[in-house]
Structures are given as C-alpha cells and as structure tokens.
C-alpha positions in Angstrom: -56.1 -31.9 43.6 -56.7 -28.0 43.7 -53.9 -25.8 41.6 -52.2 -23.7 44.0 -50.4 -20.3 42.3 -48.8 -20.6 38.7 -50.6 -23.6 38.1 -48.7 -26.2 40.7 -50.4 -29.0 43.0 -51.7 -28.3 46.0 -52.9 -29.8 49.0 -52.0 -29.7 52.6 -48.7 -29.0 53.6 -46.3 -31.8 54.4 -42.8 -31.3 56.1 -40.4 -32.9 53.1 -38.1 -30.2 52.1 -36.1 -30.0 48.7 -33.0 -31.0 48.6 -29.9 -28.7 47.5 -28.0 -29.4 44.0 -24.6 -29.8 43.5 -23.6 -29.6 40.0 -25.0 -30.0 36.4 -24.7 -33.7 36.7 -27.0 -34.0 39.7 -30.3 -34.0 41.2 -29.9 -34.3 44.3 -33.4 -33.9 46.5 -33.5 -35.0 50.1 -31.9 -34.7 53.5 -28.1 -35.7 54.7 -28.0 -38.5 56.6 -27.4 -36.2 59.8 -31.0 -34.6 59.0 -32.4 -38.0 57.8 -31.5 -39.4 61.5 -32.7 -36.9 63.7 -34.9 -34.6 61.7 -37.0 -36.1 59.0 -40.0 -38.2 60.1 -40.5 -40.8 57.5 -44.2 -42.1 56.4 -45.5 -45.3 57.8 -44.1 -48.1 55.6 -47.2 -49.2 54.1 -48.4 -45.9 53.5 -45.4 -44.3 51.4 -47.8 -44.2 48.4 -49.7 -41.1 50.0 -46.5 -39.9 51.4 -46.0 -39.5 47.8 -48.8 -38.1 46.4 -49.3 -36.0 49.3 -49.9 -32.1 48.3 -46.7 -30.5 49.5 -44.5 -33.1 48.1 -46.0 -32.9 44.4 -46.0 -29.2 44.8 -42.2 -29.1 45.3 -41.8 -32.4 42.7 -43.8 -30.1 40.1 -41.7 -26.6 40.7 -38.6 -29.3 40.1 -39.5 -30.6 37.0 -40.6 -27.3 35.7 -37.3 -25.5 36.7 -35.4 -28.5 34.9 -37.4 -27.9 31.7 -35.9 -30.9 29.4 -37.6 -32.0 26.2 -41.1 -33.7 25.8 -41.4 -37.3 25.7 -43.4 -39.4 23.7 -47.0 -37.8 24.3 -45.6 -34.7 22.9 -46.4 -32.9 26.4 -44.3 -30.1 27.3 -43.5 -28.5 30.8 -45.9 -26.2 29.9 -48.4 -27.4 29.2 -48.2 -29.7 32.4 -49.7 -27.2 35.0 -53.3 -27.2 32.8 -52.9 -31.0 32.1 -52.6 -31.6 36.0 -55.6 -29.2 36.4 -57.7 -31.6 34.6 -56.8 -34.4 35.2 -54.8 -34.9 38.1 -57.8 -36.4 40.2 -57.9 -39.8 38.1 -54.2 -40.0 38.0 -53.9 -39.9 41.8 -56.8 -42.6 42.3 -54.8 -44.9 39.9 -51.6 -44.2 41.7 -53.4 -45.4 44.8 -55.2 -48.0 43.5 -51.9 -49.6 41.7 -53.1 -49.1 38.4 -51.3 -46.5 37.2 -49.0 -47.8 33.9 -46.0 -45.0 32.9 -45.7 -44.4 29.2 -42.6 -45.5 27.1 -39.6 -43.6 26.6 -38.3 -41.3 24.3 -35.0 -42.7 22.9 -32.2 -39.9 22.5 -28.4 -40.2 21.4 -25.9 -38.1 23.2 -21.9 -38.8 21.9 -19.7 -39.9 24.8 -16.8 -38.3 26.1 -14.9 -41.5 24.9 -16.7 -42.1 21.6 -19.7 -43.7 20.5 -23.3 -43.0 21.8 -25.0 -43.0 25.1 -28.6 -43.9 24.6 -30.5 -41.9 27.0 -34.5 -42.2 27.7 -36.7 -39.2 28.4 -40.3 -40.5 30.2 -43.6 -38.0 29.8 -43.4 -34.7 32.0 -45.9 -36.5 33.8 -44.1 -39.4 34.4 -41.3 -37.5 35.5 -43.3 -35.6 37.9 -44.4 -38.9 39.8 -41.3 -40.1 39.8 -39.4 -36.5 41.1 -42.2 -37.1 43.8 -40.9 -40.7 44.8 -37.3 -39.7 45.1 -38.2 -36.5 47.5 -39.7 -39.3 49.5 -37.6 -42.3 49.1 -34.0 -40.5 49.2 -33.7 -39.2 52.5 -34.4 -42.5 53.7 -32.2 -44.5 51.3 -29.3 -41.9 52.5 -29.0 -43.6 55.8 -27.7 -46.5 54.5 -25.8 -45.3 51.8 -21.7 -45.3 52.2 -19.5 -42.3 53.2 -17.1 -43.2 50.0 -20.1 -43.0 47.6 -20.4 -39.2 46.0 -22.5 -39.5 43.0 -25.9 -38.0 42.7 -26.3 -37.5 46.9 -27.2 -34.3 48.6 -24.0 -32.4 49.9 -21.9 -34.4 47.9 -20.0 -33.9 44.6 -17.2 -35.3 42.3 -15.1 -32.6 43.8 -15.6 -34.5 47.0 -14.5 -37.8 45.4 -12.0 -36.2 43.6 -9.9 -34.6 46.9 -10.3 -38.3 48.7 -8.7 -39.8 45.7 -6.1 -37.4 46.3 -5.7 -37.8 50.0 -5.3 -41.4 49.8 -2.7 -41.3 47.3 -1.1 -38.8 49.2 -1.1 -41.4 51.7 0.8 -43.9 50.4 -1.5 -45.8 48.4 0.3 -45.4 45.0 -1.7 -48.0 42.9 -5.2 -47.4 42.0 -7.9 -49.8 40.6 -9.7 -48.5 38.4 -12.9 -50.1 37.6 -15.4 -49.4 34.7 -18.6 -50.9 34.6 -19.6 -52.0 30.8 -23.0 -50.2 30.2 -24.1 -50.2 33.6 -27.5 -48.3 33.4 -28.0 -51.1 30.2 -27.5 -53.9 32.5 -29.4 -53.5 35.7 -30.8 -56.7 36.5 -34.4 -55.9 37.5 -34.9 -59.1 39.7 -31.6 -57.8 41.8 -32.8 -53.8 42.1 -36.4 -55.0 43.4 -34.8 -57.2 46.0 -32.9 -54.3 47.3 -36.0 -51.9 46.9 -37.8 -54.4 48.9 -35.3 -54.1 52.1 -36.8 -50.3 53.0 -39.9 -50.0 50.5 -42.8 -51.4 52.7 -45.6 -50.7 50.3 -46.2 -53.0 47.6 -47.4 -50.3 45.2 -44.8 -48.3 45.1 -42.3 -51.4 43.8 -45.2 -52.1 41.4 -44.8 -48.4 40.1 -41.1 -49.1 40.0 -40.7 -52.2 38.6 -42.7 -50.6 35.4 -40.9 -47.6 35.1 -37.6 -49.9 34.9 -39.5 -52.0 32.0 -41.0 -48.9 30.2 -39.8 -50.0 26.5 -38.2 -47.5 24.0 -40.8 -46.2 21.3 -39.0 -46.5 18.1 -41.2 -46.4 14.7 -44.6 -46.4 17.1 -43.8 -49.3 18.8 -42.7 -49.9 22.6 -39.9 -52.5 22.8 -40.4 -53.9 26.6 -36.9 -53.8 28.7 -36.1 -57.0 30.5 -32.5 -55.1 32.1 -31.2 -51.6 32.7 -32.4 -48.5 34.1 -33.4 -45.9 31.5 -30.9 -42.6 31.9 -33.0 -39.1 31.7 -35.7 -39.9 34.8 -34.8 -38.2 38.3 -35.3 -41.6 40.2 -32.8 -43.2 37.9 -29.5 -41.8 39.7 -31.1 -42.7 43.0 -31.8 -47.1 41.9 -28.3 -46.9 40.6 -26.7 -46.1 44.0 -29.5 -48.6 46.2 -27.7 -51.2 43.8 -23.7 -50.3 43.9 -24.7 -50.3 48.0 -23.9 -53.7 47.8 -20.5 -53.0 45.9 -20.1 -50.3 48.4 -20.5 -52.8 51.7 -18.5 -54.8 50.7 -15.2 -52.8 49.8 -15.7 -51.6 53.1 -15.6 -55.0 55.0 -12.8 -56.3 53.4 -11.0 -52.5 54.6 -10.5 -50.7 50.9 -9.8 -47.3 50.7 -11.9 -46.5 47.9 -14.1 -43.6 45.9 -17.3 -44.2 44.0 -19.6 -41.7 41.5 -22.7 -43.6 40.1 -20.4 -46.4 38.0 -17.1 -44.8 38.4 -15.2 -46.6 41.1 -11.6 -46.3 42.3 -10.0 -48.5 45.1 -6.6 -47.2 45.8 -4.1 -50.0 47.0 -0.2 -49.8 48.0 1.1 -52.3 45.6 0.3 -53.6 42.0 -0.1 -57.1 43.2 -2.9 -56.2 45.8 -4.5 -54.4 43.0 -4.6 -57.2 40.6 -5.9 -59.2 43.3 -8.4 -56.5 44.3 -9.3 -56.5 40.5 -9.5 -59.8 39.8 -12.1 -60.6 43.1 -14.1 -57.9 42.0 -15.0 -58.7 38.9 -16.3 -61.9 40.5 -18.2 -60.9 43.0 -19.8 -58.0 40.6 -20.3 -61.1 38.0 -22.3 -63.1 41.1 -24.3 -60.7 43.2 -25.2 -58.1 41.1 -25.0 -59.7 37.1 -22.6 -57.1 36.4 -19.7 -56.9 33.7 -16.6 -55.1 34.5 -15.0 -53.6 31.2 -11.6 -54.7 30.6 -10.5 -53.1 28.0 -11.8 -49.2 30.6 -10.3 -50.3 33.7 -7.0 -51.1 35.0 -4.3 -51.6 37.4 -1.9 -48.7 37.2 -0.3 -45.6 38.7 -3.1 -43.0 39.7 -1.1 -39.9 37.4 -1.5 -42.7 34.8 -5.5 -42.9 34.7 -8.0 -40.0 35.2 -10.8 -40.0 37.9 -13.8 -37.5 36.8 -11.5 -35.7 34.5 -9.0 -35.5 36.7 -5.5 -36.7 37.2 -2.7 -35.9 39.2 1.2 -35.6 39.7 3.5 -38.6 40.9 4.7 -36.2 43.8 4.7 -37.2 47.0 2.5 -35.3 48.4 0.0 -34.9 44.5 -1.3 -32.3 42.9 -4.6 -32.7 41.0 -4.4 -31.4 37.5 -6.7 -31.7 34.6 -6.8 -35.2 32.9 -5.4 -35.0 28.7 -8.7 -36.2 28.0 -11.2 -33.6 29.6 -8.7 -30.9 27.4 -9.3 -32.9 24.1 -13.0 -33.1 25.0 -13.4 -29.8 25.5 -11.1 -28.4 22.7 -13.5 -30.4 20.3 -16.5 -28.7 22.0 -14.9 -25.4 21.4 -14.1 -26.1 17.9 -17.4 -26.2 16.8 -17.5 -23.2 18.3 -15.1 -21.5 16.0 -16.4 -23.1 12.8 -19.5 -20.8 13.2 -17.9 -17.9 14.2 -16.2 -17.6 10.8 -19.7 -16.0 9.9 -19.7 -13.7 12.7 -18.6 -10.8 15.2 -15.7 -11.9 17.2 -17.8 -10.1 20.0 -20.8 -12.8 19.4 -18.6 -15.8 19.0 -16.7 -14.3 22.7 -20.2 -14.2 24.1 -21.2 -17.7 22.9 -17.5 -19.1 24.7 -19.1 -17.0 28.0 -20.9 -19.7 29.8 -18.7 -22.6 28.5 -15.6 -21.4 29.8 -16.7 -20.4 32.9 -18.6 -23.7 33.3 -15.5 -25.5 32.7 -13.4 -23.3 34.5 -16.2 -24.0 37.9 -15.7 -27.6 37.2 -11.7 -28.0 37.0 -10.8 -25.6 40.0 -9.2 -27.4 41.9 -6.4 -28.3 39.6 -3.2 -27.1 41.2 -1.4 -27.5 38.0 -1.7 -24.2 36.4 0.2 -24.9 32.5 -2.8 -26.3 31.3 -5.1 -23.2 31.8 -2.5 -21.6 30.4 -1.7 -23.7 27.2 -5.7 -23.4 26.8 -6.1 -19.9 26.9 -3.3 -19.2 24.5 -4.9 -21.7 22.3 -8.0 -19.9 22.5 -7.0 -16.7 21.7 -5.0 -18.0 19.0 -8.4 -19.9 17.4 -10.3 -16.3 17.7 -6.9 -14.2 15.6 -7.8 -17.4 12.8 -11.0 -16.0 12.6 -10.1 -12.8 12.6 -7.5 -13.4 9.6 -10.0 -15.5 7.6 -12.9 -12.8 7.8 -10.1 -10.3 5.7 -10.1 -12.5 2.7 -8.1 -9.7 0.7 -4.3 -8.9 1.5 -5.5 -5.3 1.7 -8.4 -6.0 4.0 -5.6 -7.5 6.2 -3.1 -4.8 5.7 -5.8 -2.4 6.6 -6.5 -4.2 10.3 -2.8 -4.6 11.2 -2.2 -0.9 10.3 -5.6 0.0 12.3 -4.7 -2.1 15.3 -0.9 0.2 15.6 1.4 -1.7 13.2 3.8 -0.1 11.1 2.7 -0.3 7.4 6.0 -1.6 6.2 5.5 -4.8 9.0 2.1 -5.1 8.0 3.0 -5.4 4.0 5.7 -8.0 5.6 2.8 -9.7 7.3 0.3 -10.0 4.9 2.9 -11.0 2.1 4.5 -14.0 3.7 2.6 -16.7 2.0 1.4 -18.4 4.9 -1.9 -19.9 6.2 -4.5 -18.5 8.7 -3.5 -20.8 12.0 0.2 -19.9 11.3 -0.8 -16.2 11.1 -2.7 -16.6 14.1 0.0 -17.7 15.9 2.9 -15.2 14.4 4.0 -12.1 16.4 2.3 -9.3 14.0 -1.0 -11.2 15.1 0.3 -11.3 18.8 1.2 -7.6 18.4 -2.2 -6.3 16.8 -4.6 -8.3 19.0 -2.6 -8.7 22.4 -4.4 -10.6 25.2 -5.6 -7.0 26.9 -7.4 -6.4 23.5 -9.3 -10.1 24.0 -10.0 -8.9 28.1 -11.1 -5.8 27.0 -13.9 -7.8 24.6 -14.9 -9.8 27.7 -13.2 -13.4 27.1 -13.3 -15.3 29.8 -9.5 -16.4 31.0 -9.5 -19.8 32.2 -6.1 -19.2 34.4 -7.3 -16.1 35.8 -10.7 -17.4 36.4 -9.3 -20.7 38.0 -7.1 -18.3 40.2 -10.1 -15.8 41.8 -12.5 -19.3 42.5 -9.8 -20.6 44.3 -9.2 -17.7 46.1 -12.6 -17.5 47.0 -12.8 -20.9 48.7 
C-alpha cells in the first residue's frame, strides 16, 4: 500500500462511497436500499476480501476512523500515530488479511453509567482493528440494507430514532392504543455466535471474511494482562458492531412482519403497538418464546411491558393520551439530563458564570437537536427556568459576605433598602435563587445577553426550520 496525502491508504480507486451520519449514536456508512438496488455494484461473492482491502475503500475507512478519533485500545496506538504505522507496515497486514491469517487484538474494557443505572461495559478494539473492520461495513452494509426491514431505524443510513419515534406516533394516532414494549436483557452480552454466523453465512460468500468475523466477536477483554476469550455477545465500541446486531434482530424483524404487527425497532429497542391489552399480552408472551428459541435471547421482564404508550417512553420520548398524540419529552430523559447538568454546576462554583454558560453551550443545544420534535412545550420551559435558577445559586454562593451580596443586588438596579431585606432574610442559596430580588437582579434578558442557550426558544427556531 502506498500513503496517499496526510498519511491515508491508497491504491486504485473503487466506486464505494461513504455513507451519511445521522446522529451521535450512529455510524451509518453505505447506500439506501434504493441506491443498493440499482446503483451499487457489489464484489464477486468469493472475492469480498479484496473488495475490502481494496485502496479506495481503506482510504475512506481510514479518514472515518480518524475523524471519529476515540481512545486507544490495548496496544496503546493512537489515531495518530496510525497513518505512520500503516506506512510501515500495512503490506504484511494486507497479505494476512488475504491469506486468513490475520488474528484482531483484545479489547479495551471501559465502563460507561447507564441512563437507568448501573454500568454498560463497552469494548474499544486497536485503531487498527477498527480500521479493518470500518472497511468491512463500507462493503458489507449496503448489501445487508436490501434485506433489512422498513420498521428497523437504528444505526442505517437515512434513518434515525426521530424516524422511529414519529411512526410510533402515527400508529398510536391510529388507533393502536396499547404498546408492547420489549427490552432485551444485555443484548450486545448475549449474542449467540453460532446464530450471528449462520445469518452472516446467507450473503457472505467468502470464507475469510466470516473467519475475520467470527474472531472479532471472540476477541476477549484484557483485564490485569490477560485476554478472557468471549464464547457470546458482540463487543460495543467497534463500527461493525451496530451493523451484526441488526443482520441478527432481521429475524425478529421478519417475523413481526408476517404475522401483520405494526411495530418500531432501534438496535434492541423494540415497540409493537397493538389495539387491546389482551393482544398485547399475547403478542408479549409469543415473543419472548420465539426470541428464547431462534435467537437464544432473554427478554427483560422486569424493562418491558404491556401498557399505555403515554405510560412508557420510546427513545426518550413519550407522548399525550390525546387522540390524535403529541410527542413530548419522557420524565426520565429530564432527570438524566438534569443530573448531567448538575455536575455541571458543582464546578462552576469555582468559576465565571460566563465559563460555566459556555461549558452548558454545546449540551443544551445538543439536547435541544435531539428532543425537537416534542410538541409539548412546559417541559422546555420548566427546564430553562430551572437552569437559570441553578446559575443565580452560583451566583449567591460566589458572594459569601452579606455585603458582597448587598453590593451585586444594588449594582444590578435594586433599591438598597430591598437589597438589606434580601440579603437579611436568613435563607439558603437555592431559595435565594429562586426569590424575586434574584429574579429582579438577574432577569432572563440578563442570562440571553450572556449567551445561554434557551431550550424553548431553541426548540421553537429548529422546528421552524423544518
């Protein structure tokens, strides 16, 4: 392999264009299934492995993994230092991807908290290993798209949870007032391997490229210097990951379709909307079987239910018990992100308000992109005055003398005697924060005027925009 400019892989062009992303939790590479059908020429089946490896494709696989930076796995390899590596050494590591005798590293464990509680345990593979396998998903996708179902929204080119999320809503809006909502217990944990291959198999024609595969899904967790070999799961934090998880829930997929369900599913996250609680405790109840005997999956009970679609969330939304219902912002995704904020706060105690405004920036307006299509508007509201409320707390702590405070309310336009009033009441900083002297001195055109984002007004302009 010759390095082409900035260090990537090049070789001769090859007609495999990069997919589009959708949002942060995707990475979506390949063609619809419109451009998969008519436009995309796929690689002979027994020669996918130099499909692969081919130079275009590991240029644009390469430019990926770089752009997606992410932390170095076991070898201690950044993305850096990748571009020199590959200079070196990327002729041997081609010939042993040819010759079926290439052998991934293990993984990096990490621990990320879940929305829920607990820990997810997520695996990041070597740069280079995520390089090979970015390059099998650019291949493998666009042809795995063709067979992939119109209700399945997770990780897919041109498709998103907000696409999931308005479906859900259509079909309650339909009539379908009961919703199934299934969970699957630690899904990416309990992948059977046996089961993935034999769904690889169907469209994957050459044998090495299920011999990378079936490694990659076995590639043990290094803990204390030694690799514990997986017999089950998929390891989160690789790019082909997202893409084995949907060839298996195909079959889950197929077969909600033949028996006629309307239904919505993103990665594990699966909703089959019903018109009566008796068909959805007998839609429940024949799931969990056949998930127990084709795929060795485990539905968990104590996640999933039968119930009233305003009564569960759906990608952290929910919506009203109107007729025709409006999506609003699930209780949950506010507590999760009120206790993301609150660290937030903690260390802004120590700072400008202007700093700790800039830090909120790109988490509000992240948030905000996400939950736009709520049409209930009280919870933007609610969280914007609780913002500004948590930023006049810090404001009242940093004053830790009655005259430093008397000082700011008589600065900021109040009348000394008020001020005296104010500062003299005995009360704490949140109460403070919240009382009209506070309200008066730092009024929400003060907070605009420092750049804080506002959710409601934010939420309003992007839907306008659409």
């Amino acid at each position: 392999m010759v390095a082409g400019d900035a260090g990537t892989p090049a070789e001769t062009p090859a007609a495999h264009p990069e997919g589009r992303g959708r949002n942060p939790r995707e990475d979506g590479m390949g063609a619809s299934k419109a451009t998969a059908t008519e436009e995309t020429s796929y690689p002979e089946p027994s020669l996918l492995m130099e499909a692969v490896l081919e130079g275009e494709n590991m240029r644009t696989a390469f430019l990926k993994v770089r752009a997606n930076k992410g932390a170095a796995g076991v070898d201690g390899m950044t993305v850096e230092q990748m571009g020199p590596y590959l200079k070196e050494h990327w002729p041997s590591i081609k010939a042993a991807l040819l010759d079926g005798m290439y052998q991934p590293a293990p993984i990096r464990p990490v621990s990320i908290p879940k929305p829920g509680g607990g820990e997810r345990m997520l695996g990041i593979p070597t740069v280079l290993d995520r390089l090979v396998q970015q390059a099998l998903h650019q291949i493998r996708s666009p042809i795995f798209e063709v067979g992939f179902s119109e209700h399945s929204y997770g990780f897919r080119p041109g498709r998103s949870a907000h696409g999931a999320v308005l479906q859900a809503q259509r079909y309650v809006g339909e009539g379908r007032r009961y919703v199934v909502d299934l969970d699957l217990e630690k899904f990416f944990d309990r992948v059977n391997h046996d089961i993935l291959m034999a769904r690889l198999a169907r469209s994957i024609g050459d044998k090495r490229v299920l011999a990378l595969i079936r490694p990659y899904l076995q590639a043990g967790m290094m803990e204390g210097g030694i690799a514990m070999a997986r017999t089950e799961g998929t390891p989160q934090g690789g790019p082909l990951s997202p893409l084995l998880s949907n060839v298996l829930l195909t079959d889950l997929d197929r077969e909600l379709e033949r028996r006629g369900h309307a239904f919505c599913r993103y990665a594990d996250d699966c909703n089959v909307y019903v018109r009566s609680a008796a068909a959805g405790k007998r839609v429940m109840a024949s799931l969990v079987r056949f998930l127990d005997r084709h795929l060795k999956l485990k539905v968990n009970e104590a996640k999933s239910a039968v119930a009233r679609p305003w009564e569960r969330k759906f990608l952290g939304y929910s919506m009203t018990f109107h007729k025709r219902p409006r999506l609003k912002v699930a209780s949950a995704s506010v507590k999760r992100l009120k206790g993301n904020l609150r660290e937030v706060f903690r260390r802004g105690r120590g700072c400008s308000l202007r700093r700790t405004v800039e830090t909120l920036k790109p988490k509000l307006r992240g948030w905000v992109a996400y939950f736009r299509l709520a049409e209930v508007k009280n919870v933007f509201e609610d969280l914007d005055g609780w913002i500004r409320r948590k930023l006049r707390c810090i404001l009242w702590r940093q004053k830790k003398r009655r005259y430093a405070r008397f000082r700011m309310l008589v600065q900021r336009g109040l009348a000394e005697e008020r001020a005296w009033q104010s500062v003299f009441n005995g009360r704490g900083p949140w109460w403070n924060a919240g009382a009209s002297h506070m309200n008066a001195a730092f009024p929400k055109s003060w907070f605009d005027h420092l750049g804080l984002v506002s959710l409601l007004e934010s939420k309003q302009r992007l839907q306008r925009a659409s």
